[in-house]
N, C-alpha and C positions, 0 to 999 in steps of 0.2 A: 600357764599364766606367764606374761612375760614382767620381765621386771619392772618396768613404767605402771604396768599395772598392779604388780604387789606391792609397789612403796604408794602406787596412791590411795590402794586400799586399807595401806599403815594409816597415813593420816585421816582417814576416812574412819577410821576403827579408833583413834586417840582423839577425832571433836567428837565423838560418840561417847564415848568411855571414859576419858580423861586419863587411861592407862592402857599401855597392850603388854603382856607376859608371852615372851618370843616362843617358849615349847608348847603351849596348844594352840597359838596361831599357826605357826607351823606345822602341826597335826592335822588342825582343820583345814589347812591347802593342800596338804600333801609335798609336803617339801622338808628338806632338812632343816634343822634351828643354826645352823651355822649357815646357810642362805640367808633367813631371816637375821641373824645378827650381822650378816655381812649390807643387806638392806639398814638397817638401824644405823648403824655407822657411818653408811653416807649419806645419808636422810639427814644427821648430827652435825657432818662436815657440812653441810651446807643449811644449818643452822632452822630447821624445818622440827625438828625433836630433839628432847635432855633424855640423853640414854642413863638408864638406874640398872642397879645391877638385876636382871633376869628379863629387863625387857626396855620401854621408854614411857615419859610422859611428854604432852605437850611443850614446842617450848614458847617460852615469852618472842613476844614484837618488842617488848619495850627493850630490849639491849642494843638497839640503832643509837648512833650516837645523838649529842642531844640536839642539834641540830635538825636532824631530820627527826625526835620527840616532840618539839616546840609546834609543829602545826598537826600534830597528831592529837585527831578527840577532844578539840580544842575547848567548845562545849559545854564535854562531859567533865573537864579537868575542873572546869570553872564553879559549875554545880555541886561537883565536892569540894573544892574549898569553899563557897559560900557555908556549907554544912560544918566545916572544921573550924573554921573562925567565930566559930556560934558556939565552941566547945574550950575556947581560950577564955579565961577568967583575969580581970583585974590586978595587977600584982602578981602575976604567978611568973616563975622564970620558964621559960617555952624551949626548946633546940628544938630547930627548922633545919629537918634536912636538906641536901641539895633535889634535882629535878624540877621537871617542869609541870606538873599538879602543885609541887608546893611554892613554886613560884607564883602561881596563880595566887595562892593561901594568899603570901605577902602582899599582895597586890591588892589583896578584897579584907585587911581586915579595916575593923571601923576607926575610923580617923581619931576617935577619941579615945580608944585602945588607952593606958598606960602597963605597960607589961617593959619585962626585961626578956630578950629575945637573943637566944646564943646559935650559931651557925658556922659551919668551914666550910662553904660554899659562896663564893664572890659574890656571884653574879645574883644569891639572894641577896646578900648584905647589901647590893647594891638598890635594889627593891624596896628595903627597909630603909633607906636613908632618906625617901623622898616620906617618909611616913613622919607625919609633928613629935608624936608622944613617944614613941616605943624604942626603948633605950636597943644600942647594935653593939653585941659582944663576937666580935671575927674571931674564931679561930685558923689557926696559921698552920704551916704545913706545905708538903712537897701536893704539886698541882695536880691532880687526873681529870685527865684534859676532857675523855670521853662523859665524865658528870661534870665537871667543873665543880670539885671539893678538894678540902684539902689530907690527905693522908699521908702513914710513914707515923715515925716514933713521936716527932713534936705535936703532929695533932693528937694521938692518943695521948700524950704527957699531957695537955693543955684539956682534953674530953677528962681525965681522971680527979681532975680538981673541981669539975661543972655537978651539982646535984640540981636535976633538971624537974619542975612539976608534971611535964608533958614533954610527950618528944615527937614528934610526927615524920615517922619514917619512910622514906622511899624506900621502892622496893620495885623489882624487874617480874616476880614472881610468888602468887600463894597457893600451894598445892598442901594435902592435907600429909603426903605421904614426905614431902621435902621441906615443909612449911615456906618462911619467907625467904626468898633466895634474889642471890643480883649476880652481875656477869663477872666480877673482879673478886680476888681473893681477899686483896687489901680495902677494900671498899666494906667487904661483908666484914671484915674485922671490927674497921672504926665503926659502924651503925650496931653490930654487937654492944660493941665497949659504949656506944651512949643508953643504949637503952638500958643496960646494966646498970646507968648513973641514974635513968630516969624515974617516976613512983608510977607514972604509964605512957605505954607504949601505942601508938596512932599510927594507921596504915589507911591510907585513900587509895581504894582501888580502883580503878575501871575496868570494865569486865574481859577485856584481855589479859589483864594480871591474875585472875582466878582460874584457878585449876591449870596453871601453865607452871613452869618451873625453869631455872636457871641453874647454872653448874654450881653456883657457891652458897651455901645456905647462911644465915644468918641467926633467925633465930627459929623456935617450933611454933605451930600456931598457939599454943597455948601460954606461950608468952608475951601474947598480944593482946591490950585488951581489950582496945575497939579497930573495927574494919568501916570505914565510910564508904558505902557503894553506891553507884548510880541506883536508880531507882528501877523498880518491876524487874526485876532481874531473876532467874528461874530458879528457883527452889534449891534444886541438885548443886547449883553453882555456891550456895551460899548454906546448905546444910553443914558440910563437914567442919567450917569457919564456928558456925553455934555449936556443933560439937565437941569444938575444941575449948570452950565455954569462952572466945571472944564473944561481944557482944556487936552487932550487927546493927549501924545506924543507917541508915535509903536516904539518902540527899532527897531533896524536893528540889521538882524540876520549876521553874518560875513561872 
């Protein structure tokens, strides 16, 4: 078999599986597992698969910057924040993570909203300013240009004083085996540190975010307590998520 043909049969065997374990793929072609990790590694460098220690899982689309995220699933992005905005109560303090699902959120929540709404992401606060009622608390911080959030020591000092009702997290990846993961080290710190602030924790997935995985984990699935997914979505994608006892809400398509 040549090698174009065993790394397409890698990815071929991870949208199948959602995992491949290098020593009995290996067995089963007939090849050494240091061929196979030598495959896995640049399958990795070229950002196609998250290599785990004994083998790989899927990896995320969504770590493109957010630029090239903004017209991606555009839609679907929209559909789940209709679903999330229906899950914000009167008076509750909110932290809105950055991305472009939850920019959608800002976008659609109802005009008559009155909520307090905390964020270190600009370009939402920017969102929320055209909104009449819903008070805008910025958090401040050194820029990451590729989310446009703010991260580094001032926005964690500034996230430790927020006790938030709801947090609604972005996230690059939910895999059962890596749970929530993003492409930055510092990125997965500060959405750590808020959810820690938060009484629960909110993840809108689209279903490239399911069963895919990123290098830097955040937090495990079962420290999340709801998942907003698109709707009819297949079973396997969204078992291991209720097994992890999040609970599971299907946007409704309009």
């Amino acid at each position: 078999m040549l090698t174009s043909e065993r790394k397409a049969l890698i990815l071929r065997v991870l949208r199948r599986d959602g995992r491949l374990v290098a020593k009995p793929f290996s067995q089963e072609l007939g090849v050494s597992e240091d061929t196979v990790r030598r495959d896995l590694r640049e399958l990795a460098a070229e950002g196609l698969l998250q290599r785990v220690h004994g083998g790989a899982l899927p990896s995320s689309p969504a770590i493109a910057d957010f630029g090239a995220r903004e017209g991606r699933a555009t839609a679907e992005k929209v559909v789940l924040a209709q679903a999330a905005a229906r899950m914000i109560q009167p008076g509750q303090i909110v932290f809105l993570d950055g991305g472009t699902t939850n920019a959608q959120l800002a976008r659609g929540l109802p005009s008559d909203l009155r909520a307090r709404i905390v964020t270190h992401s600009p370009s939402i606060a920017v969102e929320l300013a055209r909104h009449p009622s819903v008070e805008v608390e910025l958090v401040g911080g050194r820029l990451f240009k590729h989310s446009i959030v703010a991260v580094g020591a001032a926005a964690a000092e500034a996230i430790a004083r927020v006790r938030a009702d709801i947090f609604f997290m972005g996230v690059t990846g939910l895999h059962p085996e890596t749970g929530a993961t993003t492409g930055d080290p510092e990125e997965a710190t500060i959405k750590r540190l808020i959810a820690r602030q938060s009484a629960e924790t909110v993840v809108l997935a689209t279903r490239d975010k399911l069963g895919a995985a990123s290098p830097y984990g955040i937090v495990p699935l079962a420290e999340i307590g709801t998942v907003v997914t698109e709707p009819r979505l297949p079973d396997d994608l969204l078992a291991p998520v209720r097994a992890a006892g999040a609970r599971v809400v299907e946007a409704a398509r309009p």
